[in-house]
C-alpha positions as CSV (number, residue, x, y, z in Angstrom):
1,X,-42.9,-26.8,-6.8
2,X,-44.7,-30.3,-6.0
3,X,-45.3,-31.8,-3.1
4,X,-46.4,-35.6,-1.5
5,X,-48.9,-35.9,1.4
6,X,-49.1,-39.1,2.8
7,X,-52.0,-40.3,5.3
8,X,-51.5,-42.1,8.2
9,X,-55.0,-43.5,9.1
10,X,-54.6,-44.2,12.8
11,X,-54.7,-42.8,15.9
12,X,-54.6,-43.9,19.8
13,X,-58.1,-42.3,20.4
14,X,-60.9,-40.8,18.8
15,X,-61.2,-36.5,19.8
16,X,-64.7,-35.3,20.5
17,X,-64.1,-32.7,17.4
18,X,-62.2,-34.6,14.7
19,X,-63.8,-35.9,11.1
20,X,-60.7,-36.7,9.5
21,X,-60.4,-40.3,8.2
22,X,-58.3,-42.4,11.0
23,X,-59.2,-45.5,12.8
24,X,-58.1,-46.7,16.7
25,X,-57.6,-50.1,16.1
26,X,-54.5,-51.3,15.0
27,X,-55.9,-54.0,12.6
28,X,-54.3,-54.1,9.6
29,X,-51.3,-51.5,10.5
30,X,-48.3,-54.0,8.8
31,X,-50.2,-54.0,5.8
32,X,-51.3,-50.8,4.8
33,X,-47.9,-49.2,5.7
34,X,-47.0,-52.1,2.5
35,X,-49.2,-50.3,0.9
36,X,-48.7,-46.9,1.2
37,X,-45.0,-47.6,0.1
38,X,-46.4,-49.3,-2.9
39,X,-48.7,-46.6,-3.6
40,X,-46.1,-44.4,-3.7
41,X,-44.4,-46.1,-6.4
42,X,-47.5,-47.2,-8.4
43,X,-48.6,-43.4,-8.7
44,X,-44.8,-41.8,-9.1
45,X,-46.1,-40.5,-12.3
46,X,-48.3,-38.2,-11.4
47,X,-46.6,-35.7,-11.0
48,X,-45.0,-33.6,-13.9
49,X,-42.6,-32.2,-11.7
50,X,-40.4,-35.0,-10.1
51,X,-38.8,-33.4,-7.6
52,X,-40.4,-32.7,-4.5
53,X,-40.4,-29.5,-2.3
54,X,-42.1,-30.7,0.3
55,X,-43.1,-34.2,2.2
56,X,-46.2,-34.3,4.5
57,X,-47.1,-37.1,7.1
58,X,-50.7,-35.9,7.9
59,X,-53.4,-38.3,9.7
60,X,-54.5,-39.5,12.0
61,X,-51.5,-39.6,14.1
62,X,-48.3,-40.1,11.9
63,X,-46.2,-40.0,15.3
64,X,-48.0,-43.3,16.4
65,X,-45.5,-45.0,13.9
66,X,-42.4,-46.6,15.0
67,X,-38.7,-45.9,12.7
68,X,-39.3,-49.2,10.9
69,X,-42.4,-47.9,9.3
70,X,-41.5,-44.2,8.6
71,X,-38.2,-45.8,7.1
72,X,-40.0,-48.0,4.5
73,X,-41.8,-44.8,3.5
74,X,-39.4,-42.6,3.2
75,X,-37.0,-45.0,1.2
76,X,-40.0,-45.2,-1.1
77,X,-40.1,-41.5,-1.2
78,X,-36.8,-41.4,-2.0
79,X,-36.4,-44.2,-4.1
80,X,-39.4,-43.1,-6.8
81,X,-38.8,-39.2,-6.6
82,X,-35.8,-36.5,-6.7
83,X,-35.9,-34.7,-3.1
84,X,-34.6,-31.2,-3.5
85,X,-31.7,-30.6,-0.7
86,X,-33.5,-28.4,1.2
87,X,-37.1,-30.3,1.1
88,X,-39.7,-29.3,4.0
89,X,-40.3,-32.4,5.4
90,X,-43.1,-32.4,8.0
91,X,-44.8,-34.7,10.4
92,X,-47.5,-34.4,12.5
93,X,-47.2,-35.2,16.2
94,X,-49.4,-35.8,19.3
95,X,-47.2,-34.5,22.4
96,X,-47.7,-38.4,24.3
97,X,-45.5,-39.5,21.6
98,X,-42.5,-37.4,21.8
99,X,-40.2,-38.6,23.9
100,X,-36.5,-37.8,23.6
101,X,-36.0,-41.4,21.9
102,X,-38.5,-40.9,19.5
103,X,-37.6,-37.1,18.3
104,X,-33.7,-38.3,17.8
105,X,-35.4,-41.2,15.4
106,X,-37.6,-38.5,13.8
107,X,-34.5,-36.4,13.0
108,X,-32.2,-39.3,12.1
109,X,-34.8,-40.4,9.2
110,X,-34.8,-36.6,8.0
111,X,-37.7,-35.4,9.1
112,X,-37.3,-31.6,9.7
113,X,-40.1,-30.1,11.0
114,X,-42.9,-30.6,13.5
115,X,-46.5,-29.8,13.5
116,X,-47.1,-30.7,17.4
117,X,-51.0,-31.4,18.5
118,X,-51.1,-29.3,21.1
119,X,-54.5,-28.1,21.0
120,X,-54.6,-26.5,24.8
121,X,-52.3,-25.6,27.5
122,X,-55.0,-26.3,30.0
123,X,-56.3,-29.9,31.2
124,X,-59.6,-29.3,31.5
125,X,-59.7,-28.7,27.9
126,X,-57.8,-31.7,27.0
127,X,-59.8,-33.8,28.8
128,X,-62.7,-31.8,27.5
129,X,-61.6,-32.7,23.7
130,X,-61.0,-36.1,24.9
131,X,-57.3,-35.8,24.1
132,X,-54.5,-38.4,24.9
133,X,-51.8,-36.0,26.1
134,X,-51.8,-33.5,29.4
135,X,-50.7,-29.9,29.7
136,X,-47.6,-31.2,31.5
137,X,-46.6,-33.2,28.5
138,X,-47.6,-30.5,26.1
139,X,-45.1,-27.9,27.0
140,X,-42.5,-30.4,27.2
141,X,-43.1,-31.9,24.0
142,X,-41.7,-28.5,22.5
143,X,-38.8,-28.7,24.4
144,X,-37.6,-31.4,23.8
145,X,-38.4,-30.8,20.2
146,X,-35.9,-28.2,20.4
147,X,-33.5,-29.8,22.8
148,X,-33.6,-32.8,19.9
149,X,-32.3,-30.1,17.4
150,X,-35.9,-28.9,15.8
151,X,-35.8,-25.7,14.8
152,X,-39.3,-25.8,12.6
153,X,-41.5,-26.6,15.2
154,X,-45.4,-25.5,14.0
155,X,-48.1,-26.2,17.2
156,X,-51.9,-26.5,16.6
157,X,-54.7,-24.6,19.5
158,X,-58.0,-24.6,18.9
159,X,-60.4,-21.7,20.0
160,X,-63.9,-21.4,20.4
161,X,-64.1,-24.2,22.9
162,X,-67.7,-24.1,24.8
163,X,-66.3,-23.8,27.8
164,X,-63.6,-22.1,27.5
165,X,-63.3,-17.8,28.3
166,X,-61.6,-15.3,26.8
167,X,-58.9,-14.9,29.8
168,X,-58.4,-18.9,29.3
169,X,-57.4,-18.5,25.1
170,X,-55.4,-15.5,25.9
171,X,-53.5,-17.7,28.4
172,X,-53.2,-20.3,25.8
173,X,-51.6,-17.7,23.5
174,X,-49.1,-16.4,26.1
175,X,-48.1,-20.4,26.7
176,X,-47.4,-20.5,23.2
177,X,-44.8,-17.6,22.6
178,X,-43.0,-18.5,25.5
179,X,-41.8,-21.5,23.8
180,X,-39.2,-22.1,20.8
181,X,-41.9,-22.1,18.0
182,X,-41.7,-21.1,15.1
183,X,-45.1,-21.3,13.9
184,X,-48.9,-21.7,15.2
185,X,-52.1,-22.8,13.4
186,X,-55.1,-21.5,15.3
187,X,-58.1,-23.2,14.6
188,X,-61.9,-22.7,15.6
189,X,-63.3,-25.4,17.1
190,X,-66.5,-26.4,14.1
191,X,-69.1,-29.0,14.6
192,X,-68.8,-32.1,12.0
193,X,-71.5,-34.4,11.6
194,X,-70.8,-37.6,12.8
195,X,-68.5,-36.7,15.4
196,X,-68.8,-36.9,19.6
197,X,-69.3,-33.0,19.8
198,X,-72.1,-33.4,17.0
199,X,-73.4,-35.8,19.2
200,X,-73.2,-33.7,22.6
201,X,-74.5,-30.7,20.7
202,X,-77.4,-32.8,19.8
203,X,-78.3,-34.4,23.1
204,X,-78.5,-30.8,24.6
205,X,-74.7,-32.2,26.7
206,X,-72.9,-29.3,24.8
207,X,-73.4,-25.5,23.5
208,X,-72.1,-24.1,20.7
209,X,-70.0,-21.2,21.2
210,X,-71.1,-17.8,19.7
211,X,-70.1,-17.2,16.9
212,X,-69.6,-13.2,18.3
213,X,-67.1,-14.8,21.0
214,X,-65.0,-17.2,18.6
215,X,-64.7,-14.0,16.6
216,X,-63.6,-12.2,19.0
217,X,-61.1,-14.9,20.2
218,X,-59.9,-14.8,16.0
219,X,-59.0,-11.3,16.6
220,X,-57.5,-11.7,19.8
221,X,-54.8,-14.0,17.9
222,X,-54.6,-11.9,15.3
223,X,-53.7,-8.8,17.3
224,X,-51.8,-10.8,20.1
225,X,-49.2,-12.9,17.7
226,X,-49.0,-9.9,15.3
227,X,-47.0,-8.1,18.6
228,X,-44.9,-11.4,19.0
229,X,-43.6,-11.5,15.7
230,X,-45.6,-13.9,13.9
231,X,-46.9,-13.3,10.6
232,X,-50.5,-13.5,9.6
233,X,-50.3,-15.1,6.5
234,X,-53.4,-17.5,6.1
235,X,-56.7,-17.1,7.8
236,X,-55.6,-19.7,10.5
237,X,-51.9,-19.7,10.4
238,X,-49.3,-17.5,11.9
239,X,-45.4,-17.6,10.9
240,X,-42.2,-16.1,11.8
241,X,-40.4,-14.7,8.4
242,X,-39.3,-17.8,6.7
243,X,-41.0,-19.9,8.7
244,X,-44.6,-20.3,6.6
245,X,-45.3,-23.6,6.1
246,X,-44.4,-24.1,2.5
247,X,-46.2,-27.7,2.2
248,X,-49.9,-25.8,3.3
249,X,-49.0,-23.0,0.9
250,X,-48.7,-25.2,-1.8
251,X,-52.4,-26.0,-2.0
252,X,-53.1,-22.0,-1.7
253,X,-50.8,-21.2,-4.6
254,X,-52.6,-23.5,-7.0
255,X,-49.6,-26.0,-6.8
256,X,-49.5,-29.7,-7.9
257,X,-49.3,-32.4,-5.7
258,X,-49.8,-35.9,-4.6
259,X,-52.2,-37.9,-1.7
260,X,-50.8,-41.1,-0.6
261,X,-53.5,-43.2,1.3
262,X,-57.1,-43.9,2.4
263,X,-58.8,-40.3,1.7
264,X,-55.8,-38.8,0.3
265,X,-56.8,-36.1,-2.1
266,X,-54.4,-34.9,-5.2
267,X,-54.1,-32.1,-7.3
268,X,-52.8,-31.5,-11.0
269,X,-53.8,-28.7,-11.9
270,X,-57.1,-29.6,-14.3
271,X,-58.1,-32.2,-11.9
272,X,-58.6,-33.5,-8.4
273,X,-58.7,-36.6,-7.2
274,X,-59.4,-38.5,-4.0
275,X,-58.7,-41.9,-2.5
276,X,-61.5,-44.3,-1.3
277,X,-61.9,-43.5,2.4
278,X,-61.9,-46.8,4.3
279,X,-58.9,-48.8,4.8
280,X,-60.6,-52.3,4.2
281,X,-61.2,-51.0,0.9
282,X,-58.0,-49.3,0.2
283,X,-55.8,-52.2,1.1
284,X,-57.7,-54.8,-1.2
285,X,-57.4,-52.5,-4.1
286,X,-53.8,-51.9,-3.3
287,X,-53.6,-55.4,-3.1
288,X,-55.1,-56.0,-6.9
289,X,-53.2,-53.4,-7.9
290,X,-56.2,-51.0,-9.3
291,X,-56.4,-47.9,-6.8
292,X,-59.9,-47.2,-5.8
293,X,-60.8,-43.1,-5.9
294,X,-63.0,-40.5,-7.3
295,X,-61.9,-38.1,-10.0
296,X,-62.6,-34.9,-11.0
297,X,-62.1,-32.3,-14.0
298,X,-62.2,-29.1,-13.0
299,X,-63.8,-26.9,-15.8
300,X,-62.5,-23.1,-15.9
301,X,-65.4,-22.0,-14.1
302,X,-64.1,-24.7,-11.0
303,X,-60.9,-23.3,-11.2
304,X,-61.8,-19.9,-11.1
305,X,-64.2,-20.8,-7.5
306,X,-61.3,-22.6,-6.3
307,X,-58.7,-19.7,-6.9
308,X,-61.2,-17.6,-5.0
309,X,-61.7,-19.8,-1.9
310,X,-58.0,-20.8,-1.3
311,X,-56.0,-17.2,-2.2
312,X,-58.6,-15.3,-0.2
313,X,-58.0,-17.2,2.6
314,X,-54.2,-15.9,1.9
315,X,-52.3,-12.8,3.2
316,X,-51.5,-12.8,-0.7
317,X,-54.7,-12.2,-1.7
318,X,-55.8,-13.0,-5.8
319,X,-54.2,-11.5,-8.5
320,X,-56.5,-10.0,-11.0
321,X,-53.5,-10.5,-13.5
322,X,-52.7,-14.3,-12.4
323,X,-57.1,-14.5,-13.3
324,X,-56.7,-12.5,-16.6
325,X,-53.7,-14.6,-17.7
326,X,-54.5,-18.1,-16.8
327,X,-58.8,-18.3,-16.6
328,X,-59.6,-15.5,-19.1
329,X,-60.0,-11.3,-19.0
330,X,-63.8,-12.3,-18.7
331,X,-63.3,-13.7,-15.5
332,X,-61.4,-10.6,-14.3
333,X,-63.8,-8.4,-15.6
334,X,-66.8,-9.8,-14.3
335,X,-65.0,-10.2,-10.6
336,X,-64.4,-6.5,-10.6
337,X,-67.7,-5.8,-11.4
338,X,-68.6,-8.0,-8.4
339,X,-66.3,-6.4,-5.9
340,X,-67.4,-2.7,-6.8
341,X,-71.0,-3.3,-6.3
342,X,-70.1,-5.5,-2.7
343,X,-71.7,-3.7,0.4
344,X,-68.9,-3.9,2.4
345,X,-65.9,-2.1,0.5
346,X,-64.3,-2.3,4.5
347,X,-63.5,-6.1,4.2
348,X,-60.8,-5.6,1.1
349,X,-58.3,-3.9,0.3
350,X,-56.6,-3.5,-3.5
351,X,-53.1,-3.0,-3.9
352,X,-51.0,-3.7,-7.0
353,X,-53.4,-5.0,-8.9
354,X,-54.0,-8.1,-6.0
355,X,-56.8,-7.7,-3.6
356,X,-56.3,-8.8,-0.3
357,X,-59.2,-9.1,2.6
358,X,-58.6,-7.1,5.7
359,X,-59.1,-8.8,8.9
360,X,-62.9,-7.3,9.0
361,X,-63.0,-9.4,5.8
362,X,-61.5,-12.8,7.3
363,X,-64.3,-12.7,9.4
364,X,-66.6,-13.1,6.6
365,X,-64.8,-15.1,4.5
366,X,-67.4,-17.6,4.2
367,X,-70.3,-15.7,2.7
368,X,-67.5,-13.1,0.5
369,X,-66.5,-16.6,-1.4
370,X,-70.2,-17.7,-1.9
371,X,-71.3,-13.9,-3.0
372,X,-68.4,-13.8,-5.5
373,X,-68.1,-17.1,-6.9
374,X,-69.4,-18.2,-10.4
C-alpha cells in the first residue's frame, strides 16, 4: 500500500498550541499551489508502488483552498499516479470553512473523508486556543458533513487544556458521540518551543497541566469511547470497525509514502526524507527545478528504533516475527532479553508472538521506547 500527503502551508490564524509549518499570509498562495502540482509530477517516481491507497491534504488548513486549487492538485494526482477505486482520500477541515457550498465541492472533486478541527465543544476553549471557529459552528460543521453525504467523518479534541476540568472533557466526549462520526483523534495539549502557549508558559500567563490530570483525562477517553463503540487502535486515535484511518496507519505499519510541500516528510523504506520548511525557499527551488530537502539512510539499527516507536504506539503491537524476519534474530533476541528484565511486566502484554502495551503501558509510552531502543 502507498500513499501521498500533501501540505497545505496556510492557515487563517495562528493557534496558541500549533508548531506545524503554515503561514497567515496569503503571499505567494497562486504560486506554490503551481508548485505543489509540479512537485507532484517531478517526484512521481518515488514511489515503487504506483498506485495509491490513500491521498492526504494535511497543513495548515487544506479547507482554506477554494475548488480551483484542490482541482489542479488532484488532476496532478491523478494524472502522474494509478488511484485504486476505493482510495481514502482525506482532507483536513477547520469547521469556519464548511459551509454547505463548500462540502458539495469537496465531495464533487472526490474527496471522501473529513478530518474536522474541532478541537472543543466549549467557547471558552476556543477562544482560549485562539481558534477561528465557535462551538455553534463546530457541531454544525458535522452535520452538515453528513447532510453533504460524508460518511468518514474523523474530528480532532485536544485534552489537557490548563484550564479546563475533568467534568468539561467528559462533556466534550459526550458532544462527540452524539454526532455522525466515525472516528476521533484525541490529543494532549504539549508545549512546543516557539509557539504562543510556550510563550504564556514562560511569562508565568499560563500553567501547565499535570501531567497526573491529562492522564487521567487519557483514560477517561479510553474508557468512555471504548463503551460507545469506538476502537482504541493508536495511542491517540479511536475508530469504529472499518473506520481506522488507513492513511495514519500507513506510517505505523512501516509503509512507503510520499510528502508533497514545504516540510513534507517521505518514506521508502531505507530512507526518510524531508522538504525544506519555508515556502520562500521551497517555491524558488521548485521554480529551478532542484527540490531543496534533507535525506536520510536509515541503518538497521534506525529501523529497528523506528519499528519500536511507531507499532508500540499501535493496538497491533510489534511482532517479534516481523523483527526476526526483516531486522535480524539478533534484534529479536536482544528485545526479549530487554522486556524480561523491564520492572513493569504490567504495562505489556504478549500474545501470539506480538506484544502489545496495555493502557498502563500507553501511559508510559515515552520512557518504554527510550528504555528499549538500541
Amino acid at each position: 500500500m502507498a500513499g501521498i500527503y500533501v501540505h497545505i502551508p496556510f492557515c487563517k490564524k495562528a493557534c496558541h498550541y500549533c508548531d506545524f509549518h503554515f503561514t497567515t499570509t496569503q503571499y505567494y498562495r497562486d504560486e506554490i499551489i503551481q508548485q505543489l502540482a509540479n512537485e507532484i509530477e517531478q517526484r512521481k517516481n518515488y514511489l515503487t508502488e504506483r498506485t495509491l491507497n490513500t491521498i492526504y491534504f494535511g497543513g495548515g488548513t487544506p479547507s482554506i483552498l477554494n475548488e480551483e486549487e484542490l482541482s489542479l492538485l488532484m488532476n496532478s494526482i491523478h494524472k502522474n499516479f494509478s488511484v485504486a477505486e476505493n482510495a481514502e482520500i482525506t482532507l483536513e477541515a477547520n469547521p469556519d470553512d464548511l459551509s454547505m457550498e463548500k462540502l458539495l465541492m469537496l465531495k464533487k472533486i472526490g474527496i471522501n473523508r473529513l478530518s474536522i478541527g474541532i478541537q472543543s465543544f466549549q467557547d471558552p476553549d476556543l477562544k482560549w486556543m485562539n481558534r477561528a471557529h465557535n462551538a455553534e459552528q463546530a457541531k454544525q460543521a458535522v452535520l452538515n458533513a453528513a447532510s453533504a453525504g460524508f460518511n468518514n467523518i474523523s474530528i480532532d479534541l485536544i485534552y489537557g487544556l490548563p484550564n479546563s476540568t475533568l467534568a468539561d472533557w467528559k462533556k466534550n466526549l459526550e458532544m462527540a458521540v452524539t454526532l455522525p462520526i466515525q472516528h476521533l483523534s484525541c490529543y494532549c495539549l504539549t508545549v512546543e518551543d516557539n509557539t504562543a502557549l510556550h510563550h504564556f508558559i514562560k511569562k508565568g500567563k499560563v500553567s501547565e497541566k499535570k501531567d497526573e490530570v491529562s492522564s487521567e483525562e487519557f483514560l477517561i477517553a479510553h474508557e468512555f469511547l471504548a463503551a460507545n463503540n469506538f476502537e482504541h487502535y493508536e495511542i491517540s486515535n479511536y475508530g469504529m470497525k472499518n473506520f481506522h484511518s488507513r492513511h495514519n496507519s500507513s506510517y505505523w505499519e512501516n509503509e512507503p509514502y510520499l510528502g508533497i510541500g514545504p516540510s513534507a516528510h517521505s518514506y521508502n523504506g531505507i530512507s526518510r526524507q524531508w522538504n525544506v520548511a519555508n515556502n520562500i525557499q521551497y517555491l524558488n527551488s521548485m521554480k529551478e527545478g532542484k527540490l531543496l530537502f534533507e535525506k536520510e539512510e536509515l541503518s538497521i539499527e534506525q529501523q529497528f528504533n523506528e519499528y519500536l516507536m511507531t507499532r508500540l504506539r499501535t493496538s497491533k503491537g510489534i511482532s517479534f516475527e516481523y523483527i526476526e524476519k526483516i531486522l535480524g534474530k539478533d534484534y529479536s533476541v536482544e528485545l526479549q532479553q530487554t522486556i524480561s528484565a523491564y520492572e513493569f511486566p504490567s504495562h505489556f502484554e504478549i500474545h501470539n508472538n506480538n506484544l502489545h502495551l496495555t493502557i498502563e503501558g500507553m501511559l508510559k509510552l515515552n520512557s518504554i521506547v527510550i528504555e528499549w531502543m538500541k
